[in-house]
C-alpha positions in Angstrom: 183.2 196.1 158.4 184.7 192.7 159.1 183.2 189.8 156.4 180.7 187.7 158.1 181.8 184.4 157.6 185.4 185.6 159.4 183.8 186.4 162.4 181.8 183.0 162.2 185.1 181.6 161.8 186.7 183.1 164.9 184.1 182.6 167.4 183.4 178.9 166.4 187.3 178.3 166.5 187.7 180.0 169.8 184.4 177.9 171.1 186.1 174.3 169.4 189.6 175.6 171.2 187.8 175.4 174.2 185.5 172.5 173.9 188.5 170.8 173.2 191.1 172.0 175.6 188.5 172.0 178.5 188.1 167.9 177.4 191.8 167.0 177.3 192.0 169.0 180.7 189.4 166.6 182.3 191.4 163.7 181.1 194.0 164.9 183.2 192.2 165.8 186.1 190.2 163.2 186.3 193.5 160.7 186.1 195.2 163.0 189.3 192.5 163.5 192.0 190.4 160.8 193.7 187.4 159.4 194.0 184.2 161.9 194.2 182.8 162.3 197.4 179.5 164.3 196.1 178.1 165.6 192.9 175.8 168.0 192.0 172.1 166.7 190.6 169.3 167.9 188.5 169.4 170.6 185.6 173.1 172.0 186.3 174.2 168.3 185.3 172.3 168.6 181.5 173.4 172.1 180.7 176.7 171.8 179.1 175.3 168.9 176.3 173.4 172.0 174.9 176.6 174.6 174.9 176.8 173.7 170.9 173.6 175.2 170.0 174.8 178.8 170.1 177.8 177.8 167.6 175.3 176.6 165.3 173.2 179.7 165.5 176.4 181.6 164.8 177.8 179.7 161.8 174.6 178.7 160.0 173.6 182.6 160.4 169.8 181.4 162.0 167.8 184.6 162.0 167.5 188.2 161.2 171.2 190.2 162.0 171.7 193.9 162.5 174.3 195.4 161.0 177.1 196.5 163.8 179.6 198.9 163.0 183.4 197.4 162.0 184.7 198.6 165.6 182.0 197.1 167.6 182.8 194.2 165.7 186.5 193.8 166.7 185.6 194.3 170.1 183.2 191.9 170.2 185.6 189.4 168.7 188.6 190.7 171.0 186.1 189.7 173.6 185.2 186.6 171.9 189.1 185.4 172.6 189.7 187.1 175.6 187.0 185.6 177.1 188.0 182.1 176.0 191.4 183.1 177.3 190.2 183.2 180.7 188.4 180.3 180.9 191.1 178.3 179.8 193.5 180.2 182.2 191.4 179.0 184.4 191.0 175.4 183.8 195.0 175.4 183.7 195.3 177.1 187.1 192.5 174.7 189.1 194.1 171.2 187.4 193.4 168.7 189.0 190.0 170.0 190.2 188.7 171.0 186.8 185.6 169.1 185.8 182.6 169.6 183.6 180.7 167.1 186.0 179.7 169.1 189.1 181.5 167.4 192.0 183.5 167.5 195.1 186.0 164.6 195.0 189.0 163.4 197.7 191.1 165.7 198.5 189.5 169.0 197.2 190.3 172.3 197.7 189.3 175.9 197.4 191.5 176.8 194.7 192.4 181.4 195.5 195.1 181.5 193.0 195.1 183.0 189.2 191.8 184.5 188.2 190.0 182.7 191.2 191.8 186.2 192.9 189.4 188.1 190.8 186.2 185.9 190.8 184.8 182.4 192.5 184.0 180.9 188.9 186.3 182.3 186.2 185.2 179.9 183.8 182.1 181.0 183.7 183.1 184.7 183.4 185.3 183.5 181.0 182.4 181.8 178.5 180.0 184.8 178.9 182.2 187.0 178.1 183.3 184.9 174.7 179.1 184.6 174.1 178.4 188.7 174.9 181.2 189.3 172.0 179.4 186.8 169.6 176.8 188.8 170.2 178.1 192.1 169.4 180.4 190.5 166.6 177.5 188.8 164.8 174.4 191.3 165.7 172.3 187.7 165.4 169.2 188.4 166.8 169.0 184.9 167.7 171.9 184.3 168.8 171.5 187.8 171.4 168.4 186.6 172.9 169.8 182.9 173.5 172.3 184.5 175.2 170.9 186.7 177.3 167.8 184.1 178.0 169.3 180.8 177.9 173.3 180.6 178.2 173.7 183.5 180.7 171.4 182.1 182.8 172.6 178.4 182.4 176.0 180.1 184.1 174.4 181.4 187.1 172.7 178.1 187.3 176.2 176.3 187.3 177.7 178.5 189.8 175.3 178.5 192.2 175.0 174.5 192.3 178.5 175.0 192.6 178.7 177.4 195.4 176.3 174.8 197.1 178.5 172.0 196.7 181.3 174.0 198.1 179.7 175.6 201.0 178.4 171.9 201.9 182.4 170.2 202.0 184.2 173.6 203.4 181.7 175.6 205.5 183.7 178.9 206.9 186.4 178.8 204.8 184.5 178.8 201.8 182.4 181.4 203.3 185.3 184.1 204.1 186.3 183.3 200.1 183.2 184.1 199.0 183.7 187.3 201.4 186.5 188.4 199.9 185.9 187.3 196.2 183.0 187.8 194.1 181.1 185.3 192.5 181.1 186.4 188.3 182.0 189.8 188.1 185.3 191.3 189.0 184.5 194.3 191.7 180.9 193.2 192.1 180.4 192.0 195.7 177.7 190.2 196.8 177.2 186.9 198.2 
């Protein structure tokens, strides 16, 4: 069995490693691109102010917990990184286009390369993954049903005002990539 407070430790380290990375890498991005041309509106906007909550869940151990075996444990924390791993990989890989504001700015483009092979929003696959290994790290109740009620769905919210914006400034093209790419889950096709 891994001690409690060490998985608290690595899941809200691995969430502040991203919080923190994904902020420096909109300074950046911002500062390279131009001006936006369009940007999303209504609930997809508000979401992220509310992606601390689960952290808080996690740390200050809010509700009942089921015990969870040492080896689910380390997979849920493996997860847990991994998962942050691939958002961040993919925040390096689209640059100049990463923002947490959903927009289309000057000069856009459908970005094909690194884990955008794999799936259309790698970031998001990324986070849920991170969250799904809380979840089996921590056996919080709480923190479980958040998940699955509130921050899952906040993803599919995202990406789909996303694909919107998308469709809207490259037609076809981003039509044959979402084609040939699914949208979250590696293998899973599907517009």
């Amino acid at each position: 069995m891994i001690p409690r407070d060490v998985v608290s430790i690595v899941f809200v380290a691995a969430g502040v490693l991203f919080i923190l990375s994904a902020q420096v890498a909109r300074a950046r991005a911002v500062a390279k691109r131009g001006a936006s041309v369009r940007t999303a509106t209504g609930v997809a906007q508000w979401l992220p102010y509310f992606f601390w909550i689960p952290y808080v869940v996690a740390w200050e151990r809010i509700g009942p917990e089921v015990d969870i075996g040492g080896g689910l444990q380390a997979v849920g924390l493996a997860l847990c990184v991994v998962g942050v791993g691939v958002s961040l990989w993919a925040i390096v890989t689209l640059g100049r286009h990463y923002d947490l504001v959903l927009e289309i700015h000057a000069g856009h483009e459908i970005v094909r390369t690194g884990p955008f092979a794999r799936v259309r929003h790698p970031v998001y696959t990324g986070l849920a993954l991170h969250f799904i290994g809380a979840c089996l790290a921590t056996g919080n109740l709480v923190l479980c049903a958040g998940t699955l009620l509130v921050t899952l769905p906040t993803f599919w919210i995202r990406a789909v005002a996303e694909e919107r914006l998308l469709r809207g400034e490259f037609g076809d093209a981003y039509d044959r990539y979402a084609r040939e790419v699914p949208m979250l889950v590696p293998g899973l096709r599907g517009r």
